[in-house]
C-alpha positions as CSV (number, residue, x, y, z in Angstrom):
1,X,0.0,0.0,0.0
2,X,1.8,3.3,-1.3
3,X,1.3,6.3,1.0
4,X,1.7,10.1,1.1
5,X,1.7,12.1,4.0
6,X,0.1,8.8,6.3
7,X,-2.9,9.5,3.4
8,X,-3.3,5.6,1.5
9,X,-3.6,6.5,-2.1
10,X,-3.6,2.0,-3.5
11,X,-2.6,-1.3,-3.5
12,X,-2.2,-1.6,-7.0
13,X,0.5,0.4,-8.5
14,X,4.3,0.0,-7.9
15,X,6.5,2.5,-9.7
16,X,8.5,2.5,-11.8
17,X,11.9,4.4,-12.0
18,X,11.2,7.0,-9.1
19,X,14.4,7.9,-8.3
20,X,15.4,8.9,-11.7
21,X,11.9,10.7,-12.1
22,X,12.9,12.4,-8.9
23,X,16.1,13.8,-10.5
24,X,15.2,14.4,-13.5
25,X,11.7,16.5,-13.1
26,X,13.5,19.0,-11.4
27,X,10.1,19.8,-9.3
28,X,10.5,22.3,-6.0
29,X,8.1,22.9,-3.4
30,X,5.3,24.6,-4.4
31,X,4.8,23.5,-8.0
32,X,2.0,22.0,-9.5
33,X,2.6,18.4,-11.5
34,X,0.4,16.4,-13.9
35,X,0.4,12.5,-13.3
36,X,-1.1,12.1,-17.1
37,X,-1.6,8.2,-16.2
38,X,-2.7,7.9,-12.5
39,X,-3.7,4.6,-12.1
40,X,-3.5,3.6,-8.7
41,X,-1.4,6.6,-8.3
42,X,2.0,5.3,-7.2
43,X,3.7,8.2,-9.4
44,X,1.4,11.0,-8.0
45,X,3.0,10.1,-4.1
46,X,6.1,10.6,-5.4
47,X,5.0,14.0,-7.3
48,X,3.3,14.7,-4.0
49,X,6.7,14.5,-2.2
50,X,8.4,16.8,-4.1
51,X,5.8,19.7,-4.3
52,X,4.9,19.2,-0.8
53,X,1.8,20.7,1.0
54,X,2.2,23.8,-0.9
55,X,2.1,22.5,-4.0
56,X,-0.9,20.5,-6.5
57,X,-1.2,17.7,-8.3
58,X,-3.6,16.7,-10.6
59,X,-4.2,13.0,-11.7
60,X,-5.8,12.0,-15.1
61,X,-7.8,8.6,-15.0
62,X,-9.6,7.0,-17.8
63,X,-11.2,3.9,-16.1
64,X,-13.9,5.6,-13.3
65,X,-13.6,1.9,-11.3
66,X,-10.0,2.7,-11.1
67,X,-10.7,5.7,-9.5
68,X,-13.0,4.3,-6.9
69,X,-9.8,2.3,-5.4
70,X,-7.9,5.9,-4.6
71,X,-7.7,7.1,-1.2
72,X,-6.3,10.5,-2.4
73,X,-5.0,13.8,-0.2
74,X,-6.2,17.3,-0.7
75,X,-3.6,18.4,-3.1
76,X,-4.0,15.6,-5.4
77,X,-6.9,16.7,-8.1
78,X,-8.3,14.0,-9.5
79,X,-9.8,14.5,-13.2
80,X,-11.6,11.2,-15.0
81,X,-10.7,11.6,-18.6
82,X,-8.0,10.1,-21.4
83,X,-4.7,11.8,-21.7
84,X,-5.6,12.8,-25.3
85,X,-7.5,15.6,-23.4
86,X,-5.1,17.0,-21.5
87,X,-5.6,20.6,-22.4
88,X,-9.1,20.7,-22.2
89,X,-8.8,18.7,-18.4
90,X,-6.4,20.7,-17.5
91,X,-8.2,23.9,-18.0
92,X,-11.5,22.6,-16.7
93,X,-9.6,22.3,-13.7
94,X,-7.9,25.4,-13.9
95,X,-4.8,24.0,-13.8
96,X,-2.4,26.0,-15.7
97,X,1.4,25.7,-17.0
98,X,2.6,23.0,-14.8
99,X,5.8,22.3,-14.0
100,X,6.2,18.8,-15.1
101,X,4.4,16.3,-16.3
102,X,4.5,12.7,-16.2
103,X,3.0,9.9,-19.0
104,X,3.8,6.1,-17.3
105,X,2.4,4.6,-20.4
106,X,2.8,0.5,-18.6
107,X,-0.5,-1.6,-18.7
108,X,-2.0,-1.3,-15.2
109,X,-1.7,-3.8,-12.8
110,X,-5.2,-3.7,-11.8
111,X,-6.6,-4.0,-15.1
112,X,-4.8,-7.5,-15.6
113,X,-5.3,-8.8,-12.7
114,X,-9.1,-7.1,-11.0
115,X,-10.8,-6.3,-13.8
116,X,-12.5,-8.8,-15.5
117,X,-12.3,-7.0,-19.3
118,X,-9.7,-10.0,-20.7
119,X,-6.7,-7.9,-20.5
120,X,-4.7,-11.1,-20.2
121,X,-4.1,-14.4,-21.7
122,X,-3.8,-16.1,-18.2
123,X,-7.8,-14.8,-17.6
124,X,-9.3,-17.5,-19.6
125,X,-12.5,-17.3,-18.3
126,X,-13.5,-13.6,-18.4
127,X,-15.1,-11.7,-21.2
128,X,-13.1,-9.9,-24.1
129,X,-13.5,-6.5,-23.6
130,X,-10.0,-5.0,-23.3
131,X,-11.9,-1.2,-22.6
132,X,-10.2,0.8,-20.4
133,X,-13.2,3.2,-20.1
134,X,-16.3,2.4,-20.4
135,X,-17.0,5.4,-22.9
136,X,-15.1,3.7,-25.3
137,X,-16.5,2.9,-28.7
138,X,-16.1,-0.9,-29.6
139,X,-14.8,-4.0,-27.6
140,X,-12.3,-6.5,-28.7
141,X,-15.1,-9.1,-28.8
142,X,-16.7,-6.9,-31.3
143,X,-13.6,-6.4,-33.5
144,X,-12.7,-10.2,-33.9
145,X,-15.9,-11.0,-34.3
146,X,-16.8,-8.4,-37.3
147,X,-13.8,-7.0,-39.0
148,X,-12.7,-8.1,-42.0
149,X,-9.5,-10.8,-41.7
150,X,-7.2,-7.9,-43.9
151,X,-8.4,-5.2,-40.9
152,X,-7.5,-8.3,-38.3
153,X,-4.2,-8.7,-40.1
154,X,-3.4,-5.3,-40.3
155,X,-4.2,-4.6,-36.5
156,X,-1.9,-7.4,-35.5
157,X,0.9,-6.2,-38.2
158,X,0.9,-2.4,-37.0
159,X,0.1,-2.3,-33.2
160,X,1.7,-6.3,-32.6
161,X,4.9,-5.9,-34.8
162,X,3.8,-9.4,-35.7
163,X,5.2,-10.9,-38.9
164,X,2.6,-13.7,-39.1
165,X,-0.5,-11.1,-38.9
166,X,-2.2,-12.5,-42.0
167,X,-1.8,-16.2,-40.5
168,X,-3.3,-14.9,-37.0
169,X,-6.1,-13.0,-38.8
170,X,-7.2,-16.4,-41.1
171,X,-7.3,-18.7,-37.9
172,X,-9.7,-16.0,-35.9
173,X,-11.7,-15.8,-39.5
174,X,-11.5,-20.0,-39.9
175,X,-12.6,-20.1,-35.7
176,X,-15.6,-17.5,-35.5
177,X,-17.2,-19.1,-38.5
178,X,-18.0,-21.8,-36.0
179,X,-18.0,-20.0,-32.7
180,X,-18.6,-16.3,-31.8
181,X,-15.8,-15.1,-29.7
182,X,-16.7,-14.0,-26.4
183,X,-14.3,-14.9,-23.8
184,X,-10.6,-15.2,-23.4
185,X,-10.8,-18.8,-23.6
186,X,-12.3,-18.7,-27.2
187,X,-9.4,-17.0,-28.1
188,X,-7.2,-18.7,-27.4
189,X,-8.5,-21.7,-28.8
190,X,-8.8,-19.5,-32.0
191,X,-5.1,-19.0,-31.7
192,X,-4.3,-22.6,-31.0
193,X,-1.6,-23.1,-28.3
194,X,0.9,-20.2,-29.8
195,X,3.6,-19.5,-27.2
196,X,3.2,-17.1,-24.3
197,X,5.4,-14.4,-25.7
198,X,3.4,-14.2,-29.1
199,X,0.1,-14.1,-27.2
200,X,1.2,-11.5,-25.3
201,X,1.9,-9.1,-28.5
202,X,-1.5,-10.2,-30.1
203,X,-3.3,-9.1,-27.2
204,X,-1.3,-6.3,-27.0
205,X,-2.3,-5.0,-30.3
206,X,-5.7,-5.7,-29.6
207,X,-5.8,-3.4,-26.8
208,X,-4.1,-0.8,-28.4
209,X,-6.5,-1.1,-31.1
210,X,-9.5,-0.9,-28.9
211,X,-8.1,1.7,-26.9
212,X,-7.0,4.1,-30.0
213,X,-3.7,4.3,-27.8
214,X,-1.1,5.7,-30.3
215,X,-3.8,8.6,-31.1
216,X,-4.5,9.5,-27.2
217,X,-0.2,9.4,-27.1
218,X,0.1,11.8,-29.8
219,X,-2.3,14.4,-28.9
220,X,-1.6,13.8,-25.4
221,X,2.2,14.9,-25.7
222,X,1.3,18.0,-28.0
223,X,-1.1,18.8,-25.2
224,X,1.1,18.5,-22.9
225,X,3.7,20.4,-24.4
226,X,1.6,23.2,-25.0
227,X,0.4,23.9,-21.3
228,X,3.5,23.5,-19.8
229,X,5.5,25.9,-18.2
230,X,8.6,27.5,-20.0
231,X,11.8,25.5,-18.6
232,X,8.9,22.7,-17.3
233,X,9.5,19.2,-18.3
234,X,7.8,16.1,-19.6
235,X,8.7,12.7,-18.9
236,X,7.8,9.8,-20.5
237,X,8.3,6.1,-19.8
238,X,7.4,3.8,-22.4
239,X,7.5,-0.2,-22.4
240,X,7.1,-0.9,-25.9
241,X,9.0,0.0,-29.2
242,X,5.6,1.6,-30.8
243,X,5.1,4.1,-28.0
244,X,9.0,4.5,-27.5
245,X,8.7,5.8,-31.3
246,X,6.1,8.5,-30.9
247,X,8.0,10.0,-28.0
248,X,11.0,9.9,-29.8
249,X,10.0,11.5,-32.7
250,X,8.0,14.0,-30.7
251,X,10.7,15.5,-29.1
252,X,13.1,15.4,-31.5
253,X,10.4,17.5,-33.9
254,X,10.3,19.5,-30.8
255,X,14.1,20.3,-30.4
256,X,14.1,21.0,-34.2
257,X,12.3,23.9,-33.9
258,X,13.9,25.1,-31.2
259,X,11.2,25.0,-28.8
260,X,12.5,22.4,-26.3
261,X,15.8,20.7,-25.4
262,X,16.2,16.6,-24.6
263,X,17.3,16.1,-21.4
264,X,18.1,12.3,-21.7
265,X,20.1,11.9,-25.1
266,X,19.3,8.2,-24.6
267,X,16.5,6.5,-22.3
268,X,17.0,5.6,-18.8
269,X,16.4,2.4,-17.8
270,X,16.0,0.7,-14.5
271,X,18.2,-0.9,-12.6
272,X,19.1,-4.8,-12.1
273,X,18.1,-4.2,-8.5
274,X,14.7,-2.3,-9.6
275,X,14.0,-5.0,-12.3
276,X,14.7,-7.9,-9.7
277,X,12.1,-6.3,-7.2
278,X,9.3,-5.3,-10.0
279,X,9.5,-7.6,-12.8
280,X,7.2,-5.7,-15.1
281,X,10.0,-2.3,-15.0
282,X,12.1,-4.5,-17.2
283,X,11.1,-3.4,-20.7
284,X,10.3,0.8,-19.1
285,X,12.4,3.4,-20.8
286,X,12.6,6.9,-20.0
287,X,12.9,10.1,-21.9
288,X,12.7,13.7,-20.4
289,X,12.2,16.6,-22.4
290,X,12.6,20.4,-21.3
291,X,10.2,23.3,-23.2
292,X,12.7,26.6,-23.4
């Protein structure tokens, strides 16, 4: 259970990289922070600690039932929304030109493990859903179940980095002419005993699908970068090459035109010890970019 000021905020969320964050957001007391990705809000204790009691914090969370598991202090401001809206939640909480702010784009514990939308393989018996709000347009039961197997294979091929995606998309096509696919266990069975690692990518890309996540990144960061203090920073840990990719071509575009300088010429990474302790920082880079 993570904890500011004796105040329990979850049990969900472990952080990762805090004491690089700590160094490298160059917060004071007094300043005001975005935790773009609250979650169970791991990150916003530590953003807590550095602008102390004098200083805000406002945490943007998609999924409302998340939000229901937060035990959160006065200074944290808590604002259900996606990160694509940044600006716009932001402003409707009069929250302007923050110091820093912070985008932990990892899957949420919670989500794999307490909320029974099929986020994981390992789930087998709970429904595909794969929303992360419930304002969200379509589920992934819906897609497999209607899209075409070129829109299947083209989903797997641009958000899975998956070199079979046409094979992958004719075994779901071959399987729901049988069977409509509702749960995780159907599936799977549609995907007939592929390794762990491979699974893992095809429900990846699913999600991200579902989820529109590399739109919600992009507008999220020009957001971001927009509202942000002059000589304010944004920060950006990333698990996958897809997201890695955005952010790395965001702020180079950014120090291009002059408006920002990069503040980590190559991605932090966690340590052994950190990876040894929290398994799922293993694959977490960090970037940190400055507006001038």
């Amino acid at each position: 259970m993570l904890k500011y000021q004796n105040v329990e905020i979850s049990k969900y969320h472990t952080p990762v990289l805090v004491g690089k964050l700590k160094e490298l957001l160059n917060l004071k007391k007094g300043d005001m922070a975005i935790d773009a990705t609250l979650d169970g809000g791991g990150h916003a204790a530590m953003l807590l600690q550095l602008v102390g009691k004098t200083g805000k914090v406002l945490g943007i969370e998609q999924d409302a039932e998340i939000l229901k598991t937060l035990k959160s202090p006065k200074n944290l401001i808590i604002a259900e929304g996606n990160f694509g809206d940044i600006k716009k939640l932001a402003d409707s909480h009069n929250f302007k030109n923050p110091q820093s702010i912070l985008y932990d784009l990892g899957m949420s514990t919670w989500h794999l493990k307490e909320s029974l939308r099929g986020f994981s393989f390992e789930k087998k018996t709970e429904p595909l859903d794969m929303r992360f709000s419930k304002n969200s347009r379509i589920s992934a039961a819906e897609i497999l179940n209607s899209y075409k197997e070129e829109e299947l294979a083209e989903i797997f091929r641009s958000y899975g980095e998956l070199k079979g995606a046409r094979n992958l998309a004719r075994r779901i096509h071959e399987y729901r002419q049988k069977k409509r696919i509702v749960a995780v266990e159907d599936f799977l069975k549609a995907l007939r005993g592929l390794p762990p690692k491979i699974l893992a990518r095809i429900f990846q890309a699913i999600r991200i699908f579902v989820n529109d996540e590399m739109k919600s990144l992009k507008l999220g960061l020009a957001g971001g970068f927009e509202i942000l203090a002059p000589s304010g920073r944004i920060a950006v840990i990333s698990y996958h090459s897809l997201e890695d990719r955005i952010t790395k071509r965001f702020f180079k575009e950014r120090g291009e035109l002059g408006e920002a300088k990069i503040i980590t010429k190559k991605p932090t990474k966690p340590s052994s010890e950190e990876i040894f302790k929290n398994k799922s920082a293993r694959s977490a880079k960090l970037r940190v970019l400055e507006k001038i």
